[in-house]
C-alpha positions as a Python dict, from the first residue, in 0.01 Angstrom:
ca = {
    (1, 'X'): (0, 0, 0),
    (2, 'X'): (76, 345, -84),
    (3, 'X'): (43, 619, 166),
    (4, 'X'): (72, 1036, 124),
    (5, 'X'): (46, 1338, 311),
    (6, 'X'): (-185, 1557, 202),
    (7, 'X'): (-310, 1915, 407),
    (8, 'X'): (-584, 1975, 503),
    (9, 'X'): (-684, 2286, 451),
    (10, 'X'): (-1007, 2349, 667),
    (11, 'X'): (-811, 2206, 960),
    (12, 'X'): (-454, 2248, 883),
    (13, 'X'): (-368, 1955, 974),
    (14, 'X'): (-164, 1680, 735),
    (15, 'X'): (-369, 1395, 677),
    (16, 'X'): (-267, 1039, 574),
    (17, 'X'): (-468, 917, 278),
    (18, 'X'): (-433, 594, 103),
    (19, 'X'): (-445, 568, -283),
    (20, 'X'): (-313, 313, -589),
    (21, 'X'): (-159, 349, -867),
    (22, 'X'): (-305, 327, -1195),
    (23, 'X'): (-335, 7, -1387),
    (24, 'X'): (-146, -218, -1073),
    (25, 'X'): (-479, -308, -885),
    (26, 'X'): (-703, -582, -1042),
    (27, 'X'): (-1040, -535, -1053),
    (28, 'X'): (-1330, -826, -1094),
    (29, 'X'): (-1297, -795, -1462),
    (30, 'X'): (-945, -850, -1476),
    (31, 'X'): (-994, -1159, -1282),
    (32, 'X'): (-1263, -1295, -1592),
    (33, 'X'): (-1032, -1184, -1830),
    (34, 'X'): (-776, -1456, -1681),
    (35, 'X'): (-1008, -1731, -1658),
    (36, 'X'): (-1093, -1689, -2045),
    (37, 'X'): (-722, -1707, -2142),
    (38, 'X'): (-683, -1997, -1966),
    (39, 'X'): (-968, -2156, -2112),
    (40, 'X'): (-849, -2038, -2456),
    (41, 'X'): (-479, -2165, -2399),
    (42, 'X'): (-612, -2525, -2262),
    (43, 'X'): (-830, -2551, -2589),
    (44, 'X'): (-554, -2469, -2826),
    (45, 'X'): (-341, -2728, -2617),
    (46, 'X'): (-641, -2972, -2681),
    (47, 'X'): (-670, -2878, -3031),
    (48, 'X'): (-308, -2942, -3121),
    (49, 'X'): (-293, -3257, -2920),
    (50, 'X'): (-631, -3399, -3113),
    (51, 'X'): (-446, -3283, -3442),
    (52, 'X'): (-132, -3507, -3327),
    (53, 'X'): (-338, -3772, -3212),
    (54, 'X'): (-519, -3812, -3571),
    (55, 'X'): (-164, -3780, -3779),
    (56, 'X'): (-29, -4048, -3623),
    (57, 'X'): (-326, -4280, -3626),
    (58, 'X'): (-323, -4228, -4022),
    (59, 'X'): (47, -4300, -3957),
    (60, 'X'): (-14, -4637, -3829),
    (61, 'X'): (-281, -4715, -4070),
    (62, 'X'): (-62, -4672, -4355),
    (63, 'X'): (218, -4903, -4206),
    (64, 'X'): (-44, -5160, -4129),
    (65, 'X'): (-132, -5154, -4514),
    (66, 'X'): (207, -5155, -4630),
    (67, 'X'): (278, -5447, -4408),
    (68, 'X'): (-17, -5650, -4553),
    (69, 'X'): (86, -5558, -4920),
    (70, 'X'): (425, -5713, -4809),
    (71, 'X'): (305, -6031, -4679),
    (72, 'X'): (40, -6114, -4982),
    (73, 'X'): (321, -6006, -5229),
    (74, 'X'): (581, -6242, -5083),
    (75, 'X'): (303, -6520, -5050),
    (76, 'X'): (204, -6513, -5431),
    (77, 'X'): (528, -6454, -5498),
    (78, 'X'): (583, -6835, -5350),
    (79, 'X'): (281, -6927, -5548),
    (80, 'X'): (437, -6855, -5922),
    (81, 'X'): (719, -7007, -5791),
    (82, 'X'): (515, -7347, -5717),
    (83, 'X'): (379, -7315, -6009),
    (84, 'X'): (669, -7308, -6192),
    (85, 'X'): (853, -7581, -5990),
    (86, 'X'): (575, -7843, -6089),
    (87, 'X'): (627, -8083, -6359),
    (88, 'X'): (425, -8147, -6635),
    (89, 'X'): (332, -8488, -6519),
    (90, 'X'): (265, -8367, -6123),
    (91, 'X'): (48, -8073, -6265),
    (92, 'X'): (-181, -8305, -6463),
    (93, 'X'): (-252, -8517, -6254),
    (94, 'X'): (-555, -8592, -6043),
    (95, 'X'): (-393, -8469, -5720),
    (96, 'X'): (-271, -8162, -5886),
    (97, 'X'): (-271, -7860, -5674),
    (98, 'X'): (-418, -7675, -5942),
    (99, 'X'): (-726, -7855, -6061),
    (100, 'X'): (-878, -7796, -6400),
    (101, 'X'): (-1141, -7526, -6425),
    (102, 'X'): (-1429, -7548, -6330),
    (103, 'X'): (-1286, -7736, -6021),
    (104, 'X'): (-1050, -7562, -5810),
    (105, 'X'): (-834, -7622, -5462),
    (106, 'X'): (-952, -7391, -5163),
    (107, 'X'): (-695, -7390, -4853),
    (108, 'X'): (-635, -7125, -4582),
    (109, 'X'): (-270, -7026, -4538),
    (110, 'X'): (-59, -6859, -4256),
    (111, 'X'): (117, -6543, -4412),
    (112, 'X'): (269, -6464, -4098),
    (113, 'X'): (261, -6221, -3822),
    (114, 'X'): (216, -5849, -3777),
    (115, 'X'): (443, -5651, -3545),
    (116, 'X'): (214, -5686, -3228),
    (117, 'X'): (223, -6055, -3326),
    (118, 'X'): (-105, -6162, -3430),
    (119, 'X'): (-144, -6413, -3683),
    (120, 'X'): (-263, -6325, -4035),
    (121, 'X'): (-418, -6596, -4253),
    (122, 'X'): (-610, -6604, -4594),
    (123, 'X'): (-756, -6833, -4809),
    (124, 'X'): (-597, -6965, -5146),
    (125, 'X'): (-779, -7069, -5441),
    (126, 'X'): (-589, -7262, -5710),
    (127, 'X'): (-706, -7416, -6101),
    (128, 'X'): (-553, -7475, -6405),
    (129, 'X'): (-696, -7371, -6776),
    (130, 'X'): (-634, -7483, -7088),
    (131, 'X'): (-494, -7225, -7310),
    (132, 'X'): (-368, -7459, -7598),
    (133, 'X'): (-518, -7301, -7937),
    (134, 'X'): (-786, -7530, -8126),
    (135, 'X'): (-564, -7523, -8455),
    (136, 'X'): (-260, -7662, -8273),
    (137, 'X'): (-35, -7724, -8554),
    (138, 'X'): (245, -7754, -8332),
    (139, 'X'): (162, -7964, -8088),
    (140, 'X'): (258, -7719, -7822),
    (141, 'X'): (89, -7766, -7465),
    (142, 'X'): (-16, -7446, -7304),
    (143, 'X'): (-190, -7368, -6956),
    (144, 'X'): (-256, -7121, -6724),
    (145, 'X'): (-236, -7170, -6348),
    (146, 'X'): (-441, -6950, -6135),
    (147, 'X'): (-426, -6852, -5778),
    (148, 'X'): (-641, -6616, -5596),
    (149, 'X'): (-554, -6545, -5258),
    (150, 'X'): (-855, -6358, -5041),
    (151, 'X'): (-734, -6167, -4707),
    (152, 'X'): (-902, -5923, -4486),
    (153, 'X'): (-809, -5607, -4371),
    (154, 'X'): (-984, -5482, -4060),
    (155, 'X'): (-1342, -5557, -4183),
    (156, 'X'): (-1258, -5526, -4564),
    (157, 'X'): (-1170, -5811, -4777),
    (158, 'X'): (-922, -5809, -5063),
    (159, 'X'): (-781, -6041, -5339),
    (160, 'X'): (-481, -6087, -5516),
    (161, 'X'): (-445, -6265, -5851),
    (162, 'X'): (-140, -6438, -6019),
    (163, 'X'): (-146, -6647, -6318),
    (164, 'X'): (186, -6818, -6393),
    (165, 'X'): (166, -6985, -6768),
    (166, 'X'): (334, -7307, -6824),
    (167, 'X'): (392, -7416, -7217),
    (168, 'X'): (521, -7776, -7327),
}
């Protein structure tokens, strides 16, 4: 508190009076005026935190896609490469993993696990076609083995298609 002298001039006498400063007191106002810029400061904090929360959900989603892309690549990857490893003989056959269209082989197959190591499985579906043209002069074999691998992807399903051709 600030004190001064000041006379009094009916009496004579000096007289302590009290006063404040300008603009160093707070009033009731003042006092509001705090409690909205704290408001407004912990909803910008809230704001920004939502905004970081959301980007790195979207992160995670992508890498969760990008993961599953991997492990259906690499698995029909393995596929071509069975169908190419298969003789002649072994893929006409009647235990042929690729049976002759309309027929086909349906398994479900482990593609492996996901970083927070939950399985991940699909389901493979595997025939054969004739491709050998009518007027076959040559006598040249040709066929076309198919597999279609189905997977899921939080609660969408997806396929992949290869079709490896094998010629005699």
């Amino acid at each position: 508190m600030h004190f001064s002298r000041h006379l009094d001039l009916a009496s004579g006498a000096a007289k302590r009076t009290q006063y404040q400063p300008a603009g160093r007191g707070r009033t009731w106002g003042n006092k509001g005026f705090a409690l909205i810029e704290i408001t407004a400061g912990f909803t910008l904090t809230i704001v920004v935190a939502l905004m970081t929360l959301t980007g790195t959900l979207q992160a995670l989603s992508a890498r969760r896609w990008t993961v599953m892309q991997v492990m259906t690549d690499a698995y029909m990857t393995q596929e071509t490469a069975l169908g190419n490893r298969y003789t002649f003989d072994d893929l006409l056959s009647s235990n042929s993993p690729w049976p002759t269209w309309p027929d086909y082989a349906q398994s479900t197959v482990s593609l492996g696990k996901t970083s927070t190591s939950s399985a991940v499985s699909a389901t493979v579906r595997r025939y054969r076609e004739s491709k050998t043209p009518s007027s076959n002069l040559t006598g040249l074999e040709v066929y076309s083995l198919t597999s279609i691998l189905s997977y899921q992807v939080g609660d969408k399903t997806y396929t992949k298609t290869r079709h490896t051709v094998r010629s005699r």
